[in-house]
N, CA and C atoms of all chains as a GROMACS GRO file, in nm:
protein
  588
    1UNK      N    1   2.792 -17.152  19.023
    1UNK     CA    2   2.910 -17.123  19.106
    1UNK      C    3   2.870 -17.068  19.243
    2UNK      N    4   2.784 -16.981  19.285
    2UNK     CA    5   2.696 -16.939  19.371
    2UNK      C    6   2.681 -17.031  19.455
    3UNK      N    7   2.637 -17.157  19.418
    3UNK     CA    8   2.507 -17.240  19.535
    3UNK      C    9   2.641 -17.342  19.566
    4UNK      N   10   2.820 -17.346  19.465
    4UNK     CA   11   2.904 -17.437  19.536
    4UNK      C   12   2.966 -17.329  19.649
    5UNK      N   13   2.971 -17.180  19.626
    5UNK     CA   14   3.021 -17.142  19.719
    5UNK      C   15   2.938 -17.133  19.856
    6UNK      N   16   2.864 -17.113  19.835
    6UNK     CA   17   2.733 -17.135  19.937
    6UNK      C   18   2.735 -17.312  20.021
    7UNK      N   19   2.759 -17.394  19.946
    7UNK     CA   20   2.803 -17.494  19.983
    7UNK      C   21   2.934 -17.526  20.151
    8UNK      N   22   3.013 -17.510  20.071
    8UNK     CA   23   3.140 -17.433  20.112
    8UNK      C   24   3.127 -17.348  20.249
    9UNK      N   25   3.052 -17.236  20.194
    9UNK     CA   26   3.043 -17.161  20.307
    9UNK      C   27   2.926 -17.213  20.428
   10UNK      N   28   2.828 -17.292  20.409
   10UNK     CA   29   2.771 -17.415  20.506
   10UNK      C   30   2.848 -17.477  20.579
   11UNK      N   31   2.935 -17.523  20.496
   11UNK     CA   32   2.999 -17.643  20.569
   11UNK      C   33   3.110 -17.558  20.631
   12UNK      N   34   3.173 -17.503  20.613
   12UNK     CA   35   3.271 -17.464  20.718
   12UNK      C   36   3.179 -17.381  20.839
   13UNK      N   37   3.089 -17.324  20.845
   13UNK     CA   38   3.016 -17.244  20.950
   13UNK      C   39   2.935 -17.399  21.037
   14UNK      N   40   2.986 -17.460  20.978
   14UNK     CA   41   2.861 -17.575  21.058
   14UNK      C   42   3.003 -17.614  21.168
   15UNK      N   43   3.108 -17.666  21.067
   15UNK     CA   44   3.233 -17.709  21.166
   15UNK      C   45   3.299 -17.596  21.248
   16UNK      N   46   3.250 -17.501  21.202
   16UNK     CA   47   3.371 -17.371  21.328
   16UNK      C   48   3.204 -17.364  21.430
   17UNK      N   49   3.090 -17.387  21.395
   17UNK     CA   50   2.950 -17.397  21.512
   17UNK      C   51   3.002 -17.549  21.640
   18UNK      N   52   3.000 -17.675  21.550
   18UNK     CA   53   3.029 -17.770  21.640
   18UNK      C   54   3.175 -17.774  21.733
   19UNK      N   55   3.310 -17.663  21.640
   19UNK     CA   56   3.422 -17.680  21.754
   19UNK      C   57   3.379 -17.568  21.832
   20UNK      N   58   3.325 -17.486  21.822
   20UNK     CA   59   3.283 -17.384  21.940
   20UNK      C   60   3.148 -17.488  22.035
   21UNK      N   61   3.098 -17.600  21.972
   21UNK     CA   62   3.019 -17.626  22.082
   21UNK      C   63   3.064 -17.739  22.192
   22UNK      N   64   3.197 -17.770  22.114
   22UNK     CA   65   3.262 -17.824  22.189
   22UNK      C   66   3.351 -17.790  22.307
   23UNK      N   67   3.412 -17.652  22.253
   23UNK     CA   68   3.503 -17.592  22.351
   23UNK      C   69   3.390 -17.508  22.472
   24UNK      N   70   3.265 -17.492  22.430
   24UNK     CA   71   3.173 -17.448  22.536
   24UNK      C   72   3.142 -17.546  22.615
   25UNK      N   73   3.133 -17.661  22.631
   25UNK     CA   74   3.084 -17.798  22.662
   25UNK      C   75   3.180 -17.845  22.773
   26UNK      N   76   3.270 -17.732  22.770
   26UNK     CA   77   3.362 -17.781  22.935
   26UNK      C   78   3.494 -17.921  22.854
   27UNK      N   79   3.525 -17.961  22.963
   27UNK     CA   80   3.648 -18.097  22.955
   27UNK      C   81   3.596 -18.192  22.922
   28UNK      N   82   3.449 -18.219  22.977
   28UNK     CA   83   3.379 -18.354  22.976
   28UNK      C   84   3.308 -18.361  22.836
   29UNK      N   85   3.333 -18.469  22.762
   29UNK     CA   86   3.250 -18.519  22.654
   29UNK      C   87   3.235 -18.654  22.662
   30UNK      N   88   3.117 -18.692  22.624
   30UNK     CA   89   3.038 -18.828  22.700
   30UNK      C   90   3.077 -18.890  22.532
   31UNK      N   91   3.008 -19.065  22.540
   31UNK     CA   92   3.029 -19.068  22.444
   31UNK      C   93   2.912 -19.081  22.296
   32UNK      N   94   2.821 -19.029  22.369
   32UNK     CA   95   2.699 -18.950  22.265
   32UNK      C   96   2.765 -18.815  22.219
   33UNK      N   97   2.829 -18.761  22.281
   33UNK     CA   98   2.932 -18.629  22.202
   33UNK      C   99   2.970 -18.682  22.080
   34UNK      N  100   3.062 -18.757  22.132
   34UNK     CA  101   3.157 -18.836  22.023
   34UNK      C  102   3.091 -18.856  21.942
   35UNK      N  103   2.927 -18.938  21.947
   35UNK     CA  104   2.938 -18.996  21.838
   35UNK      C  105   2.821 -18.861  21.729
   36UNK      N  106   2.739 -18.792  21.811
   36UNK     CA  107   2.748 -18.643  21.776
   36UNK      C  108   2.808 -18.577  21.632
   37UNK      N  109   2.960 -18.564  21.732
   37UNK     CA  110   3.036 -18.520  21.651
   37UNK      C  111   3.074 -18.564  21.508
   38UNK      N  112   3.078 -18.700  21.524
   38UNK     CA  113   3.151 -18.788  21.408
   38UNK      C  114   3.029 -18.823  21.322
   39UNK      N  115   2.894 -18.816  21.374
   39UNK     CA  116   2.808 -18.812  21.246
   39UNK      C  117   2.815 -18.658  21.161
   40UNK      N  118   2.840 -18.552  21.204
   40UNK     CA  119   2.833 -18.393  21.192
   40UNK      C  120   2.916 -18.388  21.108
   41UNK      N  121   3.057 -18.467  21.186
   41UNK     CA  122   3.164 -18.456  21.059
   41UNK      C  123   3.149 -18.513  20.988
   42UNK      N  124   3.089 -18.600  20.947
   42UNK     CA  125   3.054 -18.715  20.808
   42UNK      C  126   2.979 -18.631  20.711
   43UNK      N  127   2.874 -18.575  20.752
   43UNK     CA  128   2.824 -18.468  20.688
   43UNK      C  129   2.871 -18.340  20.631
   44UNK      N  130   2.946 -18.335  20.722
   44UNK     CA  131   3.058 -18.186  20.680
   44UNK      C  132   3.131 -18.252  20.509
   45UNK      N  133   3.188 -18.343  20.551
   45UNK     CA  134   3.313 -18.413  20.418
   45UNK      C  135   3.215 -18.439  20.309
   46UNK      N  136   3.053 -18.491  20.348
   46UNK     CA  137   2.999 -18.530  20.276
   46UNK      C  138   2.912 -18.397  20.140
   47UNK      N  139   2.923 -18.330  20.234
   47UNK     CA  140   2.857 -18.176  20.147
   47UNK      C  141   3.034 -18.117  20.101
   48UNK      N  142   3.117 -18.092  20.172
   48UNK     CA  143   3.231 -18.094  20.076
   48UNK      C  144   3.269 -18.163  19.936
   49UNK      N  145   3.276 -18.287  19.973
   49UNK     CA  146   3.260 -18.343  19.824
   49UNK      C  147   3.190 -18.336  19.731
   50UNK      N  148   2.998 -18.286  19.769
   50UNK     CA  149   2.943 -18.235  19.657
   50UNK      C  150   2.967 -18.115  19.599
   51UNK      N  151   3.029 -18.004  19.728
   51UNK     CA  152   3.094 -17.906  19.656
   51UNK      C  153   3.241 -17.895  19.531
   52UNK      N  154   3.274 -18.001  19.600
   52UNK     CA  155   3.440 -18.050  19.473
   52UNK      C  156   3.362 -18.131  19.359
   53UNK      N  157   3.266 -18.186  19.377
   53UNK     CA  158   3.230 -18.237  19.248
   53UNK      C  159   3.154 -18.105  19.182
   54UNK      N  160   3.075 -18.047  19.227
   54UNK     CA  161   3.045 -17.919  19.156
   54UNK      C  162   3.190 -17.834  19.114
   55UNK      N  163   3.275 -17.819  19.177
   55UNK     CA  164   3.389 -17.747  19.155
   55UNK      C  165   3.467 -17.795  18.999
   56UNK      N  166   3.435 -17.905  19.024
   56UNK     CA  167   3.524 -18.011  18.932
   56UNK      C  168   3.460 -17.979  18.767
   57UNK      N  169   3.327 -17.996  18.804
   57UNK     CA  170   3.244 -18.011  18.700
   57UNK      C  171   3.257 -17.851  18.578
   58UNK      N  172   3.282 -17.755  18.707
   58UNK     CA  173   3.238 -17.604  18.675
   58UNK      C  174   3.397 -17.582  18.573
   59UNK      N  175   3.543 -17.625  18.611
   59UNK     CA  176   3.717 -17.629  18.604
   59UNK      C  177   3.697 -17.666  18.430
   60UNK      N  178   3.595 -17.837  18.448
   60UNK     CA  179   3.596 -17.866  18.278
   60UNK      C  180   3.530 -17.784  18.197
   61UNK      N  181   3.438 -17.697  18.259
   61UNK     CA  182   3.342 -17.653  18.147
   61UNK      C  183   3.238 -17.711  18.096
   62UNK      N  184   3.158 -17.841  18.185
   62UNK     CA  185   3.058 -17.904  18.174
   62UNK      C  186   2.932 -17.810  18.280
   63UNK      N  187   2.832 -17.852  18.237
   63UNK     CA  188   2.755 -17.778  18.342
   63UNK      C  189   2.723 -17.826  18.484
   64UNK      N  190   2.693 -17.741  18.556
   64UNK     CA  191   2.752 -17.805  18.703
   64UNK      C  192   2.589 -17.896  18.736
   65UNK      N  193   2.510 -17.837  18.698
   65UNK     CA  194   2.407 -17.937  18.744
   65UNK      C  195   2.307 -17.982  18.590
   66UNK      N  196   2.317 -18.104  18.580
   66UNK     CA  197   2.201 -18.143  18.457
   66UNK      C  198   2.102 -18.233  18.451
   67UNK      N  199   2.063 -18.287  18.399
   67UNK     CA  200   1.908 -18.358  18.413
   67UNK      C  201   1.947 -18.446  18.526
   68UNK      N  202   2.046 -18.557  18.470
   68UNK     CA  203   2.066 -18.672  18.575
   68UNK      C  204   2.105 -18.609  18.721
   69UNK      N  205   2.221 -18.506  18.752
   69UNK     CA  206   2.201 -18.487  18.909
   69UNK      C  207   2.042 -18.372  18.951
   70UNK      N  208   2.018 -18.334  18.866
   70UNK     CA  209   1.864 -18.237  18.912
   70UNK      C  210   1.769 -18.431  18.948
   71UNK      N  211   1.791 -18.498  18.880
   71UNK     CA  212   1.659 -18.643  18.911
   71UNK      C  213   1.740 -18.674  19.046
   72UNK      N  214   1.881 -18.702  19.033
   72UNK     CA  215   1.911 -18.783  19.153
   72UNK      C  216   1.890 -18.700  19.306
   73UNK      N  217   1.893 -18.541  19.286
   73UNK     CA  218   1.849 -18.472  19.410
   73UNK      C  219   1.716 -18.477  19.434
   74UNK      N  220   1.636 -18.464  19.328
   74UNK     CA  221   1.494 -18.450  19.406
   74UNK      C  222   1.393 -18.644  19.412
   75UNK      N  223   1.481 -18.701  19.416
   75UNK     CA  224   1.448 -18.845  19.412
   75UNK      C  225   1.553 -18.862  19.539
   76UNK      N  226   1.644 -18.818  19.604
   76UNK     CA  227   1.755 -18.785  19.707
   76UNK      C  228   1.632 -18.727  19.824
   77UNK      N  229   1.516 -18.604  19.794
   77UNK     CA  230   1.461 -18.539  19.892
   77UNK      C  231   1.346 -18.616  19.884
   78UNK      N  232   1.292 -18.660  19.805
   78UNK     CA  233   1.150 -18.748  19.810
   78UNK      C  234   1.205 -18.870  19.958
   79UNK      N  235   1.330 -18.931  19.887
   79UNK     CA  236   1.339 -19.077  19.963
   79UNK      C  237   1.350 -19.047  20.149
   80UNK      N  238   1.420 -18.954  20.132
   80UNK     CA  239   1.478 -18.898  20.262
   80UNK      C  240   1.377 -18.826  20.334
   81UNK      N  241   1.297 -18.746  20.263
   81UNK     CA  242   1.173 -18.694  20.362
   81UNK      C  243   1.064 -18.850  20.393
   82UNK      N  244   1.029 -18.900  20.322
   82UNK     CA  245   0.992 -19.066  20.360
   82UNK      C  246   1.012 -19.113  20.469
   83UNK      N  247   1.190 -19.168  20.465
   83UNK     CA  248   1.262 -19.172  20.634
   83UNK      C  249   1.231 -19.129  20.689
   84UNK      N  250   1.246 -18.945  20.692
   84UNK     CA  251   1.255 -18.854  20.814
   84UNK      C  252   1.163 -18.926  20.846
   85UNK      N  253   1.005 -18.926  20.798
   85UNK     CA  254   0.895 -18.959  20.897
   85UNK      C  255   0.918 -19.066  20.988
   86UNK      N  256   0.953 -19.151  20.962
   86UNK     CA  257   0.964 -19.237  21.026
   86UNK      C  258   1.090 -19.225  21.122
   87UNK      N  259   1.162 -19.161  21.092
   87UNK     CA  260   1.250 -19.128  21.219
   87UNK      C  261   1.187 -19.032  21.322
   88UNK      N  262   1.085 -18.910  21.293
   88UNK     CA  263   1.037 -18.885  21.396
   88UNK      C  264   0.918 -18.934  21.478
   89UNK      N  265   0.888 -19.048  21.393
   89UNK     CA  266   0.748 -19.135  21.493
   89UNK      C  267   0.807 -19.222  21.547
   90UNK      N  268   0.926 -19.261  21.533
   90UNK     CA  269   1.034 -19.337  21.617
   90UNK      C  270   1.092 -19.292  21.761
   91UNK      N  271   1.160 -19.135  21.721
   91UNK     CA  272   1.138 -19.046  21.819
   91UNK      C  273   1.061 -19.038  21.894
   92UNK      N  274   0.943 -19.018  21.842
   92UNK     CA  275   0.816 -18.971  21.942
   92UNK      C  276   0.793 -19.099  22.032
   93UNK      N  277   0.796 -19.179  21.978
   93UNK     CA  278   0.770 -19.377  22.061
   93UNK      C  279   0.844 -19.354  22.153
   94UNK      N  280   1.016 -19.343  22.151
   94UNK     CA  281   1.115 -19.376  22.193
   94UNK      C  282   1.124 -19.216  22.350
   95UNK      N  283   1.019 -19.136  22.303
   95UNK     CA  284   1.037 -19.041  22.419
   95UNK      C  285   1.028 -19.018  22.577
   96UNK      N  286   0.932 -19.117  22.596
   96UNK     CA  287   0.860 -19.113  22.690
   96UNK      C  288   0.952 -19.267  22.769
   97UNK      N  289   1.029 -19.304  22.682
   97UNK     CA  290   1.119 -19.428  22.743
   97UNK      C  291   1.262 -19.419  22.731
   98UNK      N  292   1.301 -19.286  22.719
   98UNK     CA  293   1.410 -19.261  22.749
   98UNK      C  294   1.432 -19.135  22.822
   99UNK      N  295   1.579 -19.121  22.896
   99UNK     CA  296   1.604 -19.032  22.928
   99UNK      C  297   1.684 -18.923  22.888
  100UNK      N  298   1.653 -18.885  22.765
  100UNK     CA  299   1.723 -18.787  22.643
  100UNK      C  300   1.590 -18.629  22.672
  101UNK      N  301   1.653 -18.509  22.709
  101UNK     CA  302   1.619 -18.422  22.694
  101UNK      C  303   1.515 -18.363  22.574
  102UNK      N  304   1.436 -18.316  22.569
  102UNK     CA  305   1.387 -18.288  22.452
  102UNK      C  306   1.461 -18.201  22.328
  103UNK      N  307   1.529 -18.099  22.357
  103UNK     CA  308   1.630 -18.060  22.238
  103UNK      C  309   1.764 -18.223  22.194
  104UNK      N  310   1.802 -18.243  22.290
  104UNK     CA  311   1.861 -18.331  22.269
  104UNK      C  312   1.828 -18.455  22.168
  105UNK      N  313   1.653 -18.503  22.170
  105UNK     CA  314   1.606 -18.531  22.072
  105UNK      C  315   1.565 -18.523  21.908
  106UNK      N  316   1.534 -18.343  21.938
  106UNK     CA  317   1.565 -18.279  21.830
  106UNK      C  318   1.665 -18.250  21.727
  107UNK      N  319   1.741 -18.246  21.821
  107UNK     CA  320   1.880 -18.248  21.769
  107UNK      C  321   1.925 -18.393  21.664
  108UNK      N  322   1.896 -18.565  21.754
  108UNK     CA  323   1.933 -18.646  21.703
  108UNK      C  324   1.857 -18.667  21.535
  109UNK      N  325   1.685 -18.651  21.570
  109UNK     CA  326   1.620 -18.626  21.485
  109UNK      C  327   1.667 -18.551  21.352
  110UNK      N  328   1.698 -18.438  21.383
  110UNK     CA  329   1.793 -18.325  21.257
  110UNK      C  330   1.878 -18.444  21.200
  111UNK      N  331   2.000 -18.472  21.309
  111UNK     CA  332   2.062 -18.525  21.257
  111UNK      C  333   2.048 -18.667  21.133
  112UNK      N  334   1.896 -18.715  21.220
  112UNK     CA  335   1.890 -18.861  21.090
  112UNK      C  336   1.862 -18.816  20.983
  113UNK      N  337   1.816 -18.730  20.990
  113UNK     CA  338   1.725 -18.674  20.860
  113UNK      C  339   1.840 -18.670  20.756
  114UNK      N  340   1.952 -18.546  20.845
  114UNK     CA  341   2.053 -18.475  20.736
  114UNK      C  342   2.122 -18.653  20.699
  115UNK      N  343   2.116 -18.736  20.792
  115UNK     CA  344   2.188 -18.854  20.743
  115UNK      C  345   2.156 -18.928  20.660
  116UNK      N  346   2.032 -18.943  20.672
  116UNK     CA  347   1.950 -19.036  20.572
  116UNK      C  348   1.956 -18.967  20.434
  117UNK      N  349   1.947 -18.871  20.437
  117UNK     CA  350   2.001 -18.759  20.307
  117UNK      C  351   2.112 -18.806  20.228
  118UNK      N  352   2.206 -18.784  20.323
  118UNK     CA  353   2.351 -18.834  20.254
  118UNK      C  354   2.303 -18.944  20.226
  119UNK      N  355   2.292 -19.079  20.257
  119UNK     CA  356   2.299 -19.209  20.244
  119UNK      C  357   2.194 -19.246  20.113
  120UNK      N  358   2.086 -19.165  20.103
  120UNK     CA  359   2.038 -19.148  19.972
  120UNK      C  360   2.115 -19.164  19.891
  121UNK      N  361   2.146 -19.017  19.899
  121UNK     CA  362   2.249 -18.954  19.728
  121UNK      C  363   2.361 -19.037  19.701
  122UNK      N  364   2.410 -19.084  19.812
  122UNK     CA  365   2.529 -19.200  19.785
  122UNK      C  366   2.463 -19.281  19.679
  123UNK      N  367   2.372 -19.370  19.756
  123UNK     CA  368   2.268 -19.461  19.676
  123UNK      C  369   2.311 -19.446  19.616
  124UNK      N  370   2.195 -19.297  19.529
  124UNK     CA  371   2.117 -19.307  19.404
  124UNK      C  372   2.274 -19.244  19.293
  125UNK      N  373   2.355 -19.190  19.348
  125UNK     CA  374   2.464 -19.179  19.312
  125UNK      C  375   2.538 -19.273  19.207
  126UNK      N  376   2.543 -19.353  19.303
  126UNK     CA  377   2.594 -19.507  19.262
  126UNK      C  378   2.532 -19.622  19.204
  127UNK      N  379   2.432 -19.575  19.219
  127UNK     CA  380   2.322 -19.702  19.204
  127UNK      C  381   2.315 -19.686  19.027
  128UNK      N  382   2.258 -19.513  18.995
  128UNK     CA  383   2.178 -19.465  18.896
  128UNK      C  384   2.051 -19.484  18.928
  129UNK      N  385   1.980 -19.447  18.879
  129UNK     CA  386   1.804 -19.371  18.826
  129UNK      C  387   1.823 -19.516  18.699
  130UNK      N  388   1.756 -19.653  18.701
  130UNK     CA  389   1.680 -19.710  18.630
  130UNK      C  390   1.552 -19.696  18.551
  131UNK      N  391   1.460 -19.717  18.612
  131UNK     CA  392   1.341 -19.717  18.562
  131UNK      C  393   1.249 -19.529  18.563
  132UNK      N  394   1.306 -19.447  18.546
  132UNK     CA  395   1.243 -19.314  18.553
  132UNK      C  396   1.205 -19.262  18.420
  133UNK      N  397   1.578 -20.049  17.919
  133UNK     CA  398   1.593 -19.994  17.785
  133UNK      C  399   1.747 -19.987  17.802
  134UNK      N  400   1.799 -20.026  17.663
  134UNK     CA  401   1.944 -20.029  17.635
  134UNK      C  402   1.976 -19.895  17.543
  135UNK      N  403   2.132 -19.908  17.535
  135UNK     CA  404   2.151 -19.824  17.406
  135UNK      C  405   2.303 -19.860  17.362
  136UNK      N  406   2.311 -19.780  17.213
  136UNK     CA  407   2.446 -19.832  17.195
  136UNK      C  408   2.540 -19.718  17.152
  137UNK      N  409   2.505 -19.642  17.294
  137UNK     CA  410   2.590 -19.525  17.283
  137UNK      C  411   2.728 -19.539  17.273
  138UNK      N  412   2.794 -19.655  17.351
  138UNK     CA  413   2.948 -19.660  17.344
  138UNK      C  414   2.976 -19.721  17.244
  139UNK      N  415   2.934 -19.787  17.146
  139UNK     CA  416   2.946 -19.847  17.026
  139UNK      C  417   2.943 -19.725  16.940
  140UNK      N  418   2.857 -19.615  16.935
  140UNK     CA  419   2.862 -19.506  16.836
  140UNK      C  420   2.938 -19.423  16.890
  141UNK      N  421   2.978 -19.372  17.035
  141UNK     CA  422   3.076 -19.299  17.057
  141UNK      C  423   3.236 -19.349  16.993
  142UNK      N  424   3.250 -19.496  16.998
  142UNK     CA  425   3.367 -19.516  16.965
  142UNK      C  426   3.405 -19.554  16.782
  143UNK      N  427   3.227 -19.522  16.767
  143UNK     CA  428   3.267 -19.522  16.608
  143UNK      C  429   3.325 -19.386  16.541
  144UNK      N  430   3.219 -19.275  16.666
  144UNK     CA  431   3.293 -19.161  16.590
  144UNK      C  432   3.439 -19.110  16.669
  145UNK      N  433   3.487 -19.190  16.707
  145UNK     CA  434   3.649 -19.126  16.795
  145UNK      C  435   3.558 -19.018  16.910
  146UNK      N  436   3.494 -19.022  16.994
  146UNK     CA  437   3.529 -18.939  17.068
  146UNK      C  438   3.520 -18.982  17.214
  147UNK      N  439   3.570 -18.920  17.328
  147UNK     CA  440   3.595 -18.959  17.426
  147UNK      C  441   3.460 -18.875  17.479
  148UNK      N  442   3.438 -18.989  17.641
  148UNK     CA  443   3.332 -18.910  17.702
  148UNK      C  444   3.298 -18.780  17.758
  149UNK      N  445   3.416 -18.717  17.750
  149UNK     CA  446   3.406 -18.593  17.745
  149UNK      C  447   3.312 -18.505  17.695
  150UNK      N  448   3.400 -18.538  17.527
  150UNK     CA  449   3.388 -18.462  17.452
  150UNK      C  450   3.207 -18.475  17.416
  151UNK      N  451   3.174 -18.630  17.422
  151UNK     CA  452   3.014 -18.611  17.369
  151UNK      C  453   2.968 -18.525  17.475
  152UNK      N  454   3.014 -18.556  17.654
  152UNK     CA  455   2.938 -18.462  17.733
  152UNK      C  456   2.888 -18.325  17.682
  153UNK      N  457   3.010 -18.255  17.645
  153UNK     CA  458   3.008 -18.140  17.627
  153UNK      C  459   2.948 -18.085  17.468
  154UNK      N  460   2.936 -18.187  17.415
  154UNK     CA  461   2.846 -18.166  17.288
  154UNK      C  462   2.697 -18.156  17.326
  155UNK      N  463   2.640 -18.242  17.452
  155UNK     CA  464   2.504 -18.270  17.412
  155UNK      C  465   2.486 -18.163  17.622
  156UNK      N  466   2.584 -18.113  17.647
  156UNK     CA  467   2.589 -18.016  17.726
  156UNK      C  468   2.519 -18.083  17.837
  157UNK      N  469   2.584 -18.208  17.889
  157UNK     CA  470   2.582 -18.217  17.994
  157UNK      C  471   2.717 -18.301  18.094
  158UNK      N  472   2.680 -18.390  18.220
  158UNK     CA  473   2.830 -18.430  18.282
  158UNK      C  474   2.896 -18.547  18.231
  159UNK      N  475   2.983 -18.569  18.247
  159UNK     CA  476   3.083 -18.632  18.224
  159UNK      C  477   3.000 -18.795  18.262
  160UNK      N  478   3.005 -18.746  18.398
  160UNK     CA  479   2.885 -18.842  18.451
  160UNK      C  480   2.790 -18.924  18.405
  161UNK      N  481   2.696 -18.813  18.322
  161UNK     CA  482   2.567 -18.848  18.271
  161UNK      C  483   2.572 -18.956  18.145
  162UNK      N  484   2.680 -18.933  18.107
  162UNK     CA  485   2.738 -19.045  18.016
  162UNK      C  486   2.768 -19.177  18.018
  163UNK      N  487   2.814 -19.158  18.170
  163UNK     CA  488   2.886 -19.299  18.232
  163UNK      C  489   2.759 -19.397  18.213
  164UNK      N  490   2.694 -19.292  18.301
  164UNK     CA  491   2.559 -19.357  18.351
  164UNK      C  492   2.454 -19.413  18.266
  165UNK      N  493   2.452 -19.337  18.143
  165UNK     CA  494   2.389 -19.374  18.020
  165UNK      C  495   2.424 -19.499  17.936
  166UNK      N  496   2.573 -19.516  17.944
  166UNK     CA  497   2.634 -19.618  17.903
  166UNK      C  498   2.632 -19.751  17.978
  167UNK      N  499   2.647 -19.732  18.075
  167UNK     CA  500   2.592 -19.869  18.201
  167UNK      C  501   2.444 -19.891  18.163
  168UNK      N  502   2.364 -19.786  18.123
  168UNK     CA  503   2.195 -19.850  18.097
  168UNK      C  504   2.210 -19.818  18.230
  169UNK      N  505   2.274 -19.712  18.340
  169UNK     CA  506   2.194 -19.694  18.480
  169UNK      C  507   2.109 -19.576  18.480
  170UNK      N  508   2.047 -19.497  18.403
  170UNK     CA  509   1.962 -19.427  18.359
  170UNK      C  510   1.938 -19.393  18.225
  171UNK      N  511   1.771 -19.387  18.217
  171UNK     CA  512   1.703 -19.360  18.064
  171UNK      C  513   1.685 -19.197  18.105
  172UNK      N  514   1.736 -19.150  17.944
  172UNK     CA  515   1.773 -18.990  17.956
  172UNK      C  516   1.634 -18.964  17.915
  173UNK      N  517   1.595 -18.824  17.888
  173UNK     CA  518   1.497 -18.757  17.890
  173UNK      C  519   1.466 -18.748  17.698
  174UNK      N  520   1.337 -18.717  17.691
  174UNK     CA  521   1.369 -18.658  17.523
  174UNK      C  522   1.431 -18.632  17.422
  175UNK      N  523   1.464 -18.517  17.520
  175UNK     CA  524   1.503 -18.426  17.514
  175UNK      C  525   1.732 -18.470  17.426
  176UNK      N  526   1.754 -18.544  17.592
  176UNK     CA  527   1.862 -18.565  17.578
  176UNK      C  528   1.908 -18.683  17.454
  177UNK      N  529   1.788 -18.803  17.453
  177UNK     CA  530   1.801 -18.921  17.371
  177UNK      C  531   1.815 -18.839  17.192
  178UNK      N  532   1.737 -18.719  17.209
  178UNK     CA  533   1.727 -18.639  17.028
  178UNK      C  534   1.849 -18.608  17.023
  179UNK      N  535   1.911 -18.512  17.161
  179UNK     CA  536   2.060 -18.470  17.154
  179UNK      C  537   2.141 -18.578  17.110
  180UNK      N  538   2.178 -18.700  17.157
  180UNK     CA  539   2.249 -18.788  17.132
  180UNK      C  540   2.239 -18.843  16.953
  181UNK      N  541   2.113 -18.886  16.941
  181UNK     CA  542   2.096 -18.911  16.796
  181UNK      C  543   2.157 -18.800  16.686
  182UNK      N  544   2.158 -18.694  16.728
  182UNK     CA  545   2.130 -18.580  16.704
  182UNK      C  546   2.316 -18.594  16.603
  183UNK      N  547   2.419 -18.596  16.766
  183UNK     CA  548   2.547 -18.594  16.731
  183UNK      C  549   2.600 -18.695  16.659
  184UNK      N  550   2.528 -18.846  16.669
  184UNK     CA  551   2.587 -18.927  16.594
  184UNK      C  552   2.473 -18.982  16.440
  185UNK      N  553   2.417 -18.878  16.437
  185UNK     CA  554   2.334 -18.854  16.296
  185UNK      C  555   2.257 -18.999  16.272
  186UNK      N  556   2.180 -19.026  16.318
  186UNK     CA  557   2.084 -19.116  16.346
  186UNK      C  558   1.956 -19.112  16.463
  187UNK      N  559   1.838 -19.212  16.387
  187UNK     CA  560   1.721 -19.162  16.492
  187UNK      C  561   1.726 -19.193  16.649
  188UNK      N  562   1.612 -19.184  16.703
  188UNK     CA  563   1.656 -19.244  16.863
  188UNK      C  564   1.612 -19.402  16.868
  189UNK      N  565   1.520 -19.432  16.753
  189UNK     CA  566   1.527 -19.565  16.811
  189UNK      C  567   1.660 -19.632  16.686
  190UNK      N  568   1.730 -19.554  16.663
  190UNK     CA  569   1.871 -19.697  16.616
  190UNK      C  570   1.943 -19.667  16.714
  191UNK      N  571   1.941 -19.541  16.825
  191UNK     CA  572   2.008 -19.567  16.944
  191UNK      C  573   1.960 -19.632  17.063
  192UNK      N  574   1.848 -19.568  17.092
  192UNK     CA  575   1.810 -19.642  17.205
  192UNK      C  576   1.682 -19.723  17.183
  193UNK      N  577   1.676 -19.863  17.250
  193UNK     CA  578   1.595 -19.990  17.224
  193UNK      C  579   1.499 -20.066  17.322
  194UNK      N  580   1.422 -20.095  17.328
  194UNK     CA  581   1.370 -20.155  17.472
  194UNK      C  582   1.418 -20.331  17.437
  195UNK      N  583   1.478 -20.382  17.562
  195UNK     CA  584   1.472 -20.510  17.569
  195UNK      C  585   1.351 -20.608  17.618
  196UNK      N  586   1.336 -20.714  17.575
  196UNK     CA  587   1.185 -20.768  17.621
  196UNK      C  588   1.299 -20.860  17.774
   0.00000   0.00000   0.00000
């Protein structure tokens, strides 16, 4: 119950961080903001829902985490740290030929990572764990 | 590897629930077991035999 409220409490501190970085950011938002934003929020709904499925799980009286989601998370962080790499040697290529700030990079970087994350667990979610 | 968990769940009347919470895990883990989209652990395949009073290999089987 701990690690869904903890959940929970992530995700709303992440969305009251990005509307404050918005309302600091002046009138003007480009449309790398936008799209910024709308990956952030994908992530936001997306860790919400693992918190309602933990919520859900905890209401029946089943246990909130068991063999099959403990395999599908750390087969979720194996696949996704994999990516990351390759999203930041992509980065690193892509630096010196663009004109993106260096936090600004960092930033996108974070972001694939946390994305490629989600897009995992969807996967392996959906998919199931076959051959393990 | 197959199994014929929904064939013995529905021999003994119970809904997926209820085995969840017998062999103490999700609702889920059931689904998933039943599709053949994951092979459970030991652990869990003894649990299962366990509730419908039979070994693990008259439940679960490898296909060639």
């Amino acid at each position: 119950m701990k690690r869904t409220i903890l959940v929970f409490a992530i995700s709303f501190l992440i969305l009251l961080s990005v509307v404050m970085w918005f309302y600091s950011s002046g009138q003007y938002y480009s449309a790398t903001d936008a799209i910024q934003f709308g990956i952030i929020l994908l992530l936001v709904v997306f860790a919400m829902f693992i918190g309602y499925k933990r919520l859900k799980s905890a209401k029946r009286g089943e246990p909130v985490e068991d063999e099959l989601s403990k395999k599908i998370l750390l087969r979720t962080a194996s696949t996704s740290y994999y990516i990351s790499l390759y999203i930041w040697v992509f980065i690193l290529f892509i630096k010196d030929r663009i004109s993106y700030d260096t936090e600004e990079l960092i930033g996108y970087g974070i972001l694939g990572m946390a994305l490629s994350f989600a897009i995992c667990w969807l996967l392996f979610n959906f998919r199931g764990i076959r051959h393990d | 590897m197959t199994n014929k968990i929904k064939e013995y769940r529905a021999r003994f009347n119970l809904t997926q629930d209820d085995l969840a919470k017998m062999v103490n895990v999700r609702r889920e883990t059931i689904v998933f077991l039943e599709k053949n989209k994951y092979n459970p652990s030991l652990k869990l395949a003894y649990d299962l035999a366990k509730v419908f009073k039979i070994s693990i290999e008259d439940l679960f089987f490898f296909e060639d």
